[in-house]
C-alpha positions in Angstrom: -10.3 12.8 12.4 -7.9 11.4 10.4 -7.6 10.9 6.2 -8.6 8.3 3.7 -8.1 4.8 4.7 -7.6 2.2 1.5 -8.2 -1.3 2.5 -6.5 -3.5 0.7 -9.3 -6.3 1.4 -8.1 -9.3 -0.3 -4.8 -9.2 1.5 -7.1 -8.5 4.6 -9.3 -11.2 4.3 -6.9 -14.0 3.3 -4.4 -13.0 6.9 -8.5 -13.2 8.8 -9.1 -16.9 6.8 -6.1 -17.7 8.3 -5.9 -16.4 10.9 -9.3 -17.3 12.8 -10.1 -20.8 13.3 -12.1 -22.4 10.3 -14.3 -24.0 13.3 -15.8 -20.7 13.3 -19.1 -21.4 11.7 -22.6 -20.2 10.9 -25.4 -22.5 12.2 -25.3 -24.9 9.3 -21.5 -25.3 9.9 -20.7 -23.4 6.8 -17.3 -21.6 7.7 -17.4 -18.0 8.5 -13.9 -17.2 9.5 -12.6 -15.1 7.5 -16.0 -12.6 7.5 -15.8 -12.3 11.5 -11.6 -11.7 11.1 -12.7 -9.1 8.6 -14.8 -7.4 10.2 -13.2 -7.2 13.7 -10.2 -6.2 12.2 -12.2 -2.8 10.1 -13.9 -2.4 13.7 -10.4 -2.0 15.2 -9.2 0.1 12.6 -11.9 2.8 12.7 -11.8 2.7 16.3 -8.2 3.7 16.4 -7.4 5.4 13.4 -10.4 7.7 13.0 -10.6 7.7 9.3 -13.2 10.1 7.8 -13.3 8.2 4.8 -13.1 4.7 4.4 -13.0 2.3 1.1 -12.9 -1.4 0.7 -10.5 -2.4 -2.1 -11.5 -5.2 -4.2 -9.9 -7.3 -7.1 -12.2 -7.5 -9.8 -9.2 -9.5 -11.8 -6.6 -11.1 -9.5 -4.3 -12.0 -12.5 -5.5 -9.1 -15.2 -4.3 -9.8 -18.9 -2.3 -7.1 -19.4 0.5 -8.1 -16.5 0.6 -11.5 -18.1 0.9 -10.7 -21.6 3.8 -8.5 -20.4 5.2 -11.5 -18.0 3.8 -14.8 -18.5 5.0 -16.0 -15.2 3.0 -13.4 -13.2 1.7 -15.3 -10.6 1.7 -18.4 -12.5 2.5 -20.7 -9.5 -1.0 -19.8 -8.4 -3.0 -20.9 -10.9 -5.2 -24.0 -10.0 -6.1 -27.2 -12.5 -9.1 -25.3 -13.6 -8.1 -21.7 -14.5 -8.6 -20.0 -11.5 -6.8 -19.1 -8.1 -6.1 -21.3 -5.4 -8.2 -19.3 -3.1 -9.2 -22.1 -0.3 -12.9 -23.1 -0.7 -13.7 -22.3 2.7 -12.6 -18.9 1.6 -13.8 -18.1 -1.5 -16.9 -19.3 -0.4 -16.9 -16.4 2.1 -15.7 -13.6 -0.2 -19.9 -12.7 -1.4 -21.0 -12.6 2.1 -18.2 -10.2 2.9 -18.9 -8.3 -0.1 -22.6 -8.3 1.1 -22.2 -7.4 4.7 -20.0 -4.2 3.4 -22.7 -2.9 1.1 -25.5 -3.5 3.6 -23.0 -1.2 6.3 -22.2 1.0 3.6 -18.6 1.1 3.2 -17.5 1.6 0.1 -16.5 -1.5 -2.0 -14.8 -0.8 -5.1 -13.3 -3.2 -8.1 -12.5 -2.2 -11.4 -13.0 -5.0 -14.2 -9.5 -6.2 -15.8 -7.5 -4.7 -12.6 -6.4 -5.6 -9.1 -6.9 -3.9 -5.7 -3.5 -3.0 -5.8 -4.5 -0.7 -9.0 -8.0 0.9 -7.3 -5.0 1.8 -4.3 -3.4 3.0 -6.5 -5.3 5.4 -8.3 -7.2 6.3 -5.3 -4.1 7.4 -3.1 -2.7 9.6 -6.1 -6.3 11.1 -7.3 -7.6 11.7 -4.3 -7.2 14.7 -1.9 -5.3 14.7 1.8 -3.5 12.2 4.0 -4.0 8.3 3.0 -3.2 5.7 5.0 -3.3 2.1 3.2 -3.8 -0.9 5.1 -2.1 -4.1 3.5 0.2 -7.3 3.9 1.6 -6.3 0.6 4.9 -4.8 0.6 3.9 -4.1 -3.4 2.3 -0.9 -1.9 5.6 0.9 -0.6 6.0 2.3 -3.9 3.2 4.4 -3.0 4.0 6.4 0.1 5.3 9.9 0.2 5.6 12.1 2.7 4.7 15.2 0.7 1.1 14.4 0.8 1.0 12.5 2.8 0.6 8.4 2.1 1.2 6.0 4.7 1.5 1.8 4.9 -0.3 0.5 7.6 1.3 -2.7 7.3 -0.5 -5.8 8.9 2.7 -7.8 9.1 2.4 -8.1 12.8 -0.9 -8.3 13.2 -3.9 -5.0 13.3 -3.1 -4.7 16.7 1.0 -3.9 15.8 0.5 -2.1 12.7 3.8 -0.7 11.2 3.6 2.9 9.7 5.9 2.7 6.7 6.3 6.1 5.6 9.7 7.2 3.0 11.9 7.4 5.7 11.0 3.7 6.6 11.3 2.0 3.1 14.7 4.3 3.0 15.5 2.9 6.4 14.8 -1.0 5.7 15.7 -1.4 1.9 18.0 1.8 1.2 16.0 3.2 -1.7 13.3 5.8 -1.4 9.7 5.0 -1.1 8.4 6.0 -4.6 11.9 3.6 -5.9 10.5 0.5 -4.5 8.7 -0.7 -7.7 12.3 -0.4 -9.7 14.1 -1.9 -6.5 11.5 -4.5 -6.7 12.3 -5.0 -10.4 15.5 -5.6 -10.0 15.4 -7.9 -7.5 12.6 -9.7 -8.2 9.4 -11.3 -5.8 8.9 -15.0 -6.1 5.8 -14.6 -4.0 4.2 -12.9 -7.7 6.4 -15.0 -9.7 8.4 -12.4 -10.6 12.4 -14.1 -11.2 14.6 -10.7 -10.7 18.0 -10.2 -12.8 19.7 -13.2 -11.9 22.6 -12.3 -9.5 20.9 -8.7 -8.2 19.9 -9.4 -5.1 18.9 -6.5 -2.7 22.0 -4.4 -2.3 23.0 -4.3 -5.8 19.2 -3.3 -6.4 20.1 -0.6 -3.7 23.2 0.5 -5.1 21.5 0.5 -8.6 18.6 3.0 -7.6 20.8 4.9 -5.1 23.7 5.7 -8.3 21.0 6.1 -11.1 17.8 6.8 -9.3 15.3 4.9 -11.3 15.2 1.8 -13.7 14.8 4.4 -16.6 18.2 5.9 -15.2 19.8 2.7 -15.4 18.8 1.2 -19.0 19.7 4.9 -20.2 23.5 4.2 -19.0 23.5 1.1 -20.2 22.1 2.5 -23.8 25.2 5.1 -23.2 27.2 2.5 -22.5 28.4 3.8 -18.9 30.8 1.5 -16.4 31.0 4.1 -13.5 28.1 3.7 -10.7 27.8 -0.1 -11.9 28.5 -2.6 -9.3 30.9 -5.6 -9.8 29.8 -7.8 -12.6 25.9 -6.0 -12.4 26.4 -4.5 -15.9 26.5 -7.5 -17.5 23.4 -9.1 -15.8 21.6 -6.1 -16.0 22.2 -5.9 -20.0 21.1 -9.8 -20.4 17.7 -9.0 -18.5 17.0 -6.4 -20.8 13.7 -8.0 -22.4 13.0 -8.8 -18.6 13.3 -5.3 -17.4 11.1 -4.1 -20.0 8.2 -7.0 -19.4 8.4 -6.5 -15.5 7.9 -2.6 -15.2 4.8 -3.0 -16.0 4.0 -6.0 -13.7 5.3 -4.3 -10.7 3.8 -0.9 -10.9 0.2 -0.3 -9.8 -1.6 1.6 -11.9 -2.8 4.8 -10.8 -4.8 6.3 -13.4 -8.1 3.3 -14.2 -11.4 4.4 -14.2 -13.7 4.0 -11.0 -17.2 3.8 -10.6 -18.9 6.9 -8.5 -18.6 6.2 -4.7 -19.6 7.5 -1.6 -16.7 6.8 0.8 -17.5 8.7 3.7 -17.5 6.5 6.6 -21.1 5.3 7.3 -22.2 6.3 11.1 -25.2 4.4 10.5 -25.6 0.8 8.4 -26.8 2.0 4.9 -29.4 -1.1 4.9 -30.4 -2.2 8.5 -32.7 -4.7 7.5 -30.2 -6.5 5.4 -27.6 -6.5 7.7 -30.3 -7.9 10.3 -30.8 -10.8 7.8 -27.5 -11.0 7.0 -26.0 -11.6 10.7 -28.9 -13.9 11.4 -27.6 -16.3 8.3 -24.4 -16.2 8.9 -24.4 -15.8 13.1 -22.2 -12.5 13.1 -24.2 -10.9 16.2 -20.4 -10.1 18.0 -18.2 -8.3 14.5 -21.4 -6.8 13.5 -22.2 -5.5 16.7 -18.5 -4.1 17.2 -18.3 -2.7 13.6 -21.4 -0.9 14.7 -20.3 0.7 17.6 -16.8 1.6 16.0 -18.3 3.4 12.9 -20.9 5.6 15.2 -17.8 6.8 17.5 -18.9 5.0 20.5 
């Protein structure tokens, strides 16, 4: 059997929306793409990972307050006319009916109010006891693996089917820094994808360097309070003492949060669906007969 598994459902959802065809509809038409992608791809999962526990991430804020007080660009390039996200319709018409087909299986479904599912991942794979394996399209989530406990990336970048285990060795390998540096190296470099603008002119291997010389972004604003040149690349210091106000702003953005409260939860992975009924109703609605059917047969071992 293997650890805790951390969905990162948002991120899962969205790559099964697009993904699956949107002519994959319930009998009235209504689209139903992204609920059969979901759930095939948690049937695959348990089948080959074996997790003995198993809990479905949520974002109870996908933009929380405090990351854009701190950096008012935060994802700003996703904010539609009216407030919200730009979550398709077809999508976020799907999201209740995934959150309603999970609590009638019983797997755990956890949001906390103000916070992403980045931050439930967080707190979860630090909190909680044994081997974690977290299963994202986020590369956000590096900062959190260590091989001292361990905790794992599955990372859905290729597809369920080609997941990529990124352990420390891995985020060493690929971006030069250690796993629990990425957040800093991430800092420095910035992430227009989250509308996050870097320090203009550090691009990857001057983040590298920066992390590799000084070992954090504390490390480096305390050489630049001593006023340090040696370890600095070419022309970095300068940059990196202009973005002060940035640096400050964006540590906060980029790091999860590992310590928010969580309702109780049971996150055992259910052998049998916690509300049969429910789900009976539920995959007659929304004609999920084939996902439901698979999910069922991967959670009871068969």
């Amino acid at each position: 059997m293997g650890g805790l598994m951390l969905l990162d459902t948002p991120s899962l959802y969205f790559r099964a929306f697009f993904g699956v065809p949107e002519t994959v509809t319930a009998s009235d038409g209504t689209p139903v793409n992204a609920v059969r992608g979901l759930l095939d791809m948690i049937a695959r999962l348990v089948r080959d990972r074996s997790p003995h526990a198993l809990v479905a991430c949520m974002d109870a804020d996908w933009r929380p307050a405090f990351r854009v007080e701190a950096l008012p660009s935060y994802k700003a390039h996703r904010v539609a006319a009216d407030g919200g996200d730009q979550t398709p319709d077809a999508l976020a018409t799907q999201v209740p009916v995934i959150e309603e087909v999970l609590d009638a299986f019983g797997i755990a479904r956890i949001g906390a109010a103000g916070y992403e599912a980045d931050d439930v991942i967080g707190t979860l794979a630090t909190t909680q006891d044994g081997e974690v394996d977290i299963v994202t399209g986020d590369r956000d989530l590096f900062q959190l693996v260590r091989d001292d406990k361990p905790v794992r990336v599955l990372y859905t970048a290729r597809g369920i089917k080609a997941l990529q285990v990124v352990d420390e060795a891995e985020v060493t390998a690929k971006y030069g820094v250690p796993g629990r540096a990425y957040a800093d190296f991430a800092t420095l470099r910035g992430d227009p994808s989250d509308g996050l603008p870097g320090v203009p002119g550090v691009g990857d291997k001057t983040a590298a360097a920066l992390i590799t010389r000084f070992g954090s972004l504390e490390g480096v604003e305390e050489a630049l309070d001593a006023g340090e040149t040696a370890g600095f690349p070419p022309g970095s210091r300068l940059k990196l003492e202009k973005a002060r106000d940035y640096l400050a702003a964006a540590r906060t953005v980029v790091r999860v949060a590992t310590r928010i409260p969580l309702p109780a939860f049971e996150a055992d992975v259910p052998r049998k669906p916690r509300d049969p009924e429910r789900l009976v109703a539920l995959t007659d609605r929304w004609s999920l007969d084939g996902p439901v059917n698979r999910l069922l047969a991967a959670l009871a071992g068969e």
